[in-house]
VMD Tcl script that draws the C-alpha trace (Angstrom):
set ca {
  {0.00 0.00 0.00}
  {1.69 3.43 -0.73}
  {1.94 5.98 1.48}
  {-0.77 8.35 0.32}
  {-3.28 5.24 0.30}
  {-2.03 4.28 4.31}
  {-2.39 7.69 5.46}
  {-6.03 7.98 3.80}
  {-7.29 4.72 6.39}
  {-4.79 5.82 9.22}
  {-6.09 7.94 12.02}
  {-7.09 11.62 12.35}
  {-6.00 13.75 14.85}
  {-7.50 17.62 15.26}
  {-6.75 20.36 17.38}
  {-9.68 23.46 17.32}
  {-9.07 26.85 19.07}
  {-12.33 27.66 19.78}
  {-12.07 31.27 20.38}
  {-10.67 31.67 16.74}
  {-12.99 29.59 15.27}
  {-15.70 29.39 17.45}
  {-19.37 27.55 17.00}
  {-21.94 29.91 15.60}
  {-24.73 31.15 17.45}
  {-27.76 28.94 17.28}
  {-25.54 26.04 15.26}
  {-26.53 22.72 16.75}
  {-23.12 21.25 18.26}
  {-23.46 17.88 17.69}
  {-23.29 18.95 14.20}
  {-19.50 20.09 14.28}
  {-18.16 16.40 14.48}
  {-20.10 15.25 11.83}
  {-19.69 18.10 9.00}
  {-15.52 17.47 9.30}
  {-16.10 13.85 8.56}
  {-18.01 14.52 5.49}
  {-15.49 16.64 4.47}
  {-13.04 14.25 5.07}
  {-14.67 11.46 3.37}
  {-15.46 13.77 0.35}
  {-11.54 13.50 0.12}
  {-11.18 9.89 0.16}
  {-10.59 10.31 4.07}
  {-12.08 7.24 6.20}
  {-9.53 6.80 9.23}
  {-11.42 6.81 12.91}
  {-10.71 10.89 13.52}
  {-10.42 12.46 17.19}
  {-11.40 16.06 18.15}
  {-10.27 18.14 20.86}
  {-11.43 21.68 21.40}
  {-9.59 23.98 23.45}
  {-10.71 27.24 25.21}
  {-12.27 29.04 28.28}
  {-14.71 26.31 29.14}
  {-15.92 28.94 31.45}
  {-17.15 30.92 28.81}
  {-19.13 28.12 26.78}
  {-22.60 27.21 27.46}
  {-23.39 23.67 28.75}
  {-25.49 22.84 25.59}
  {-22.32 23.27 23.79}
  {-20.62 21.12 25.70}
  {-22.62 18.67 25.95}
  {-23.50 18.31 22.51}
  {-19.83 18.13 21.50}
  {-18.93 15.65 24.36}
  {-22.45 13.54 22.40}
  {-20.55 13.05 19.54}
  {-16.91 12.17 20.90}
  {-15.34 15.59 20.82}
  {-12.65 15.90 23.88}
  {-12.75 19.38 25.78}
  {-9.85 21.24 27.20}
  {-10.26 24.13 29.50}
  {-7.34 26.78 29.08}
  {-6.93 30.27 29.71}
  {-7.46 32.01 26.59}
  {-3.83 33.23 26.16}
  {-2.49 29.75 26.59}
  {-4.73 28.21 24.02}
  {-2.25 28.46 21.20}
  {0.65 27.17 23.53}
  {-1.20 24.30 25.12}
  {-2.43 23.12 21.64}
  {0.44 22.89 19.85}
  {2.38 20.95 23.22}
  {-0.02 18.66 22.58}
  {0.17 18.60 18.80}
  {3.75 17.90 19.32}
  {3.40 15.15 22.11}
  {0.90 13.76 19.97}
  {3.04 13.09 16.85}
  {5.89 11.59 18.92}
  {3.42 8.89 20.18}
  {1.69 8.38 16.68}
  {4.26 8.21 13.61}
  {2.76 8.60 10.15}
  {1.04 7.01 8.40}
  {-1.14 9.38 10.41}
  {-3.36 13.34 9.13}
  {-3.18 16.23 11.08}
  {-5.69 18.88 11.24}
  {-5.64 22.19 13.27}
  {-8.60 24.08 13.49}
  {-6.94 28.01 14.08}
  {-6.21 31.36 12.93}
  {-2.75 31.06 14.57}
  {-1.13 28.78 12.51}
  {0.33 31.75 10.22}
  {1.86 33.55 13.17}
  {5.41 33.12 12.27}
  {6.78 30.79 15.18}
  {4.07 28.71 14.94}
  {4.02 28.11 11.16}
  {8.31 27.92 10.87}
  {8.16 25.20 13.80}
  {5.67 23.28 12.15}
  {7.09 23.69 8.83}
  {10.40 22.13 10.41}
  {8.91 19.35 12.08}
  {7.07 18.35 8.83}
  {10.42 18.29 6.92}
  {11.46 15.74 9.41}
  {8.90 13.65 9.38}
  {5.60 14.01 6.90}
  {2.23 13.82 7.87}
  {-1.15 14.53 6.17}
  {-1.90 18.27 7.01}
  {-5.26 19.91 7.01}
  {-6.21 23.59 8.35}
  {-9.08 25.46 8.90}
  {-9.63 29.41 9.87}
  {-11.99 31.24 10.24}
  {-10.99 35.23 8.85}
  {-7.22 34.43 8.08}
  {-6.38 33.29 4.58}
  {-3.84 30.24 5.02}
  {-3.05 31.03 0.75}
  {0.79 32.98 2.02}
  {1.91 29.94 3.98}
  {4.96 28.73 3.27}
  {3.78 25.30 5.49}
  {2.98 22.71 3.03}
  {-1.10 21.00 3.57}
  {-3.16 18.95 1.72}
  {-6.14 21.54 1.54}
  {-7.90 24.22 3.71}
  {-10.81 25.26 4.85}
  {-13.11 28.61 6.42}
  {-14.27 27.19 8.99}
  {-17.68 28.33 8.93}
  {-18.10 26.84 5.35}
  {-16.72 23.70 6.74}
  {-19.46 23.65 9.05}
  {-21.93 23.86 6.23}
  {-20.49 20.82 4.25}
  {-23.24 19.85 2.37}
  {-25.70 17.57 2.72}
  {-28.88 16.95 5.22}
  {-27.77 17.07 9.01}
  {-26.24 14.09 9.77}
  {-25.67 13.36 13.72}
  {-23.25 10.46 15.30}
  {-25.86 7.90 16.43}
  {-26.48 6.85 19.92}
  {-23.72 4.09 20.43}
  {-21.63 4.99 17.37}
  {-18.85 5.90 19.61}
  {-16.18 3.10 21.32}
  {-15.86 5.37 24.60}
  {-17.52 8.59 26.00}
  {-15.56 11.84 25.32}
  {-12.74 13.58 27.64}
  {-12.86 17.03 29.42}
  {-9.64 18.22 30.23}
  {-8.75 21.27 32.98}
  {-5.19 22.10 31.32}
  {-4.70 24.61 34.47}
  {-4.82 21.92 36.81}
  {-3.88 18.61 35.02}
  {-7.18 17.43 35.70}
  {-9.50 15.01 33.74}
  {-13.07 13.50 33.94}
  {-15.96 12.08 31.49}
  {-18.79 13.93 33.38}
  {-19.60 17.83 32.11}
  {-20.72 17.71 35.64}
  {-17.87 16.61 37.08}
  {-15.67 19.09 35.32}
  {-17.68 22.24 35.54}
  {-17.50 21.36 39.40}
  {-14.16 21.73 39.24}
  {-14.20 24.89 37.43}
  {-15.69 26.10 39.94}
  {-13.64 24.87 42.88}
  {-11.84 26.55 45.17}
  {-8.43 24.64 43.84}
  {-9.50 25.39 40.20}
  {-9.53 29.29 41.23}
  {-5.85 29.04 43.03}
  {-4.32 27.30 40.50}
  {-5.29 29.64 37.78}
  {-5.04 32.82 40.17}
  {-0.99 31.70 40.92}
  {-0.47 29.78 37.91}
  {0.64 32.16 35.07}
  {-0.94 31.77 31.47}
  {1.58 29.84 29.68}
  {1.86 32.28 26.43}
  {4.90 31.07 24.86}
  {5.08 28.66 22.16}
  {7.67 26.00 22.94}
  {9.53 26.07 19.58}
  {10.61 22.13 19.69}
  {13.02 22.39 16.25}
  {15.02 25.99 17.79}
  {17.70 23.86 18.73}
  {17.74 22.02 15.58}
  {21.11 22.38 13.53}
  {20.13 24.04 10.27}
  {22.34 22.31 7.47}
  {21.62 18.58 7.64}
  {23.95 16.02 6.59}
  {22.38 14.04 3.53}
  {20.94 11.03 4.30}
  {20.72 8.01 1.43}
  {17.23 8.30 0.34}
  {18.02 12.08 0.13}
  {21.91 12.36 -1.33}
  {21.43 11.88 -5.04}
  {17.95 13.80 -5.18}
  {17.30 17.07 -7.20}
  {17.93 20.13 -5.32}
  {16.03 23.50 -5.97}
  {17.24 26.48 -4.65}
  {15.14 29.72 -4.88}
  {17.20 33.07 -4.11}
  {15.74 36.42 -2.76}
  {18.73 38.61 -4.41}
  {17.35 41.96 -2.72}
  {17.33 39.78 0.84}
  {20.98 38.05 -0.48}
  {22.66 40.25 -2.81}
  {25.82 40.00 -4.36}
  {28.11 41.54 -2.78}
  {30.44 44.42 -4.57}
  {33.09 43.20 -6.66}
  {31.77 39.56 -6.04}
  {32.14 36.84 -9.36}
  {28.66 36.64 -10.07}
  {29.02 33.10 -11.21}
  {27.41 32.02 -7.62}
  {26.16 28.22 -8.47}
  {29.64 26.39 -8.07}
  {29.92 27.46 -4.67}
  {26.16 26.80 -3.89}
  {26.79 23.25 -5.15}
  {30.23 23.03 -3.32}
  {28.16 23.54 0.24}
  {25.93 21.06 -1.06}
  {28.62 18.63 -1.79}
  {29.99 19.00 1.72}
  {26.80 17.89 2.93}
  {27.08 14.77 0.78}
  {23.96 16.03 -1.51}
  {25.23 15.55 -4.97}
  {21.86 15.69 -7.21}
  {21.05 18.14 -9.69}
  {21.19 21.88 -8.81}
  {18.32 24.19 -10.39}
  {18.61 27.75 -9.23}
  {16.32 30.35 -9.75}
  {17.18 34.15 -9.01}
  {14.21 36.55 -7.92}
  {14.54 40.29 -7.90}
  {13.85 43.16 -10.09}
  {16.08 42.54 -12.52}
  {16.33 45.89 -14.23}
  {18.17 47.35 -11.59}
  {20.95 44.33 -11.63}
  {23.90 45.28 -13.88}
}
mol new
graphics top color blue
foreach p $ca { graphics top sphere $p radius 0.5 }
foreach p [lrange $ca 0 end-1] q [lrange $ca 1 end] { graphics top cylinder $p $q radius 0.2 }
display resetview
C-alpha cells in the first residue's frame, strides 16, 4: 500500500481553538463532528478521527458542551492566552506517540503567526504527515507550510448535505474534558464544571501564570543537515531572494559552483536548479 493510500485509512488527529474559530450562534453542536467527517470522506478520508477543542470552558454554554462531548469531541479548559501554547504541546506530544502514516488537522487562525508556522514547517520536513487547516478570517493562501487543503471554517461547518448526527452508540468510549490549568480530567460535564468552579481550580489559575509562549521544539535544531541516502542523489532547488541576499560588490557573479560546493559538503550531490528573484532591471 503506498503511502498516500495508508495515510487515507490511518487515524485523524485535530486540534480546534475555539475562540478563533468558534461555533456559531444557534448552530446545533453535535453537528460540528459530523460536517468534518463529510469533508473528510469527500476526500477519500475514512480513518477513525479524534477532536479536541480547546478554550475558556468557562465561557461556553453547557449545551455546547454537551453536545460536542455527544458526539466524541474531547474538551480542554485553558486560559485564553495559553490556548495556542497548550495546543500545539499537545500537537507535538501527539506526533511523537503516533508516527505517520497518520493526518493532522488544526482548526486556528494562529497557525500563520510566524513561530508557529516555521516550527511546524520544520517538524514536517522531518517527518511528513497529512496536514489539514481550517480558519476562520485568516487566509492560510501565504503559507509557506505545506497541507493537503484548507478550509473557512464556517463553510466547513456547512459541508453539504442533510444534518447528519453520530448515532447513539456509534462511539467506542464517551468523550474527555480536560482542565489544562490543573492537570485534571473526567468524562462527566458535571464533574468538570464542578471543578471549574472549585476553590483549587480558582488558586491554581489565580498563581499559575498563562503559559503564552510557544515551545519552539526544532530551535535547537542544527540548520544544514547532513544528507541522508534516500536524500543524497535527489534534485535540489534552490530559490534566491537577491534583494534579501545580494551579491556583494566586486563579487564573481558566477554564484552556483559554490552553492553546489556547500551542497557537496553535505554529501547532496543531485542536480542543482537555481532560480534568481529580484527586479532585474536594476541588476547590472
Amino acid at each position: 500500500m503506498s503511502g498516500n493510500a495508508a495515510a487515507k485509512t490511518a487515524k485523524i488527529e485535530m486540534w480546534w481553538d475555539m475562540k478563533d474559530c468558534p461555533i456559531p450562534e444557534g448552530y446545533d453542536a453535535r453537528r460540528v463532528r459530523p460536517r468534518i467527517e463529510r469533508a473528510f470522506n469527500k476526500l477519500g478520508y475514512t480513518g477513525p478521527v479524534s477532536i479536541t477543542a480547546y478554550g475558556d470552558q468557562n465561557q461556553t454554554p453547557c449545551h455546547v458542551l454537551r453536545g460536542l462531548s455527544s458526539t466524541g469531541v474531547a474538551v480542554a479548559h485553558t486560559k485564553s492566552d495559553s490556548t495556542r501554547s497548550v495546543m500545539y504541546q499537545d500537537m507535538v506530544e501527539w506526533r511523537g506517540q503516533n508516527p505517520p502514516p497518520a493526518t493532522m488537522m488544526i482548526i486556528s487562525d494562529q497557525v500563520e503567526l510566524g513561530e508557529f508556522s516555521w516550527d511546524l514547517a520544520r517538524l514536517q520536513q522531518r517527518t511528513r504527515y497529512h496536514l489539514f487547516l481550517a480558519y476562520s478570517i485568516k487566509s492560510c493562501k501565504e503559507l509557506f507550510l505545506l497541507y493537503k487543503a484548507n478550509w473557512r471554517w464556517e463553510q466547513l461547518l456547512e459541508e453539504g448535505g442533510a444534518p447528519l448526527l453520530v448515532a447513539a452508540g456509534g462511539l467506542s468510549s464517551a468523550a474527555m474534558f480536560y482542565c489544562k490549568s490543573c492537570n485534571f480530567d473526567c468524562q462527566s460535564l458535571k464533574t468538570s464544571r464542578n471543578h471549574f468552579s472549585s476553590y483549587k481550580h480558582g488558586l491554581e489559575e489565580a498563581i499559575k501564570p498563562p503559559d503564552t509562549q510557544l515551545l519552539c521544539v526544532t530551535k535547537t535544531w542544527a540548520r544544514n543537515y547532513p544528507a541522508t541516502p534516500e536524500h543524497a542523489t535527489a534534485k535540489i532547488l534552490v530559490l534566491w531572494n537577491v534583494n534579501d541576499c545580494p551579491i556583494p560588490e566586486g563579487y564573481d557573479a558566477r554564484v552556483r559552483p559554490s552553492i553546489e560546493r556547500a551542497f557537496k559538503e553535505l554529501g547532496y550531490s543531485g542536480p542543482v536548479s537555481i532560480t534568481a528573484y529580484a527586479n532585474q532591471k536594476t541588476n547590472p
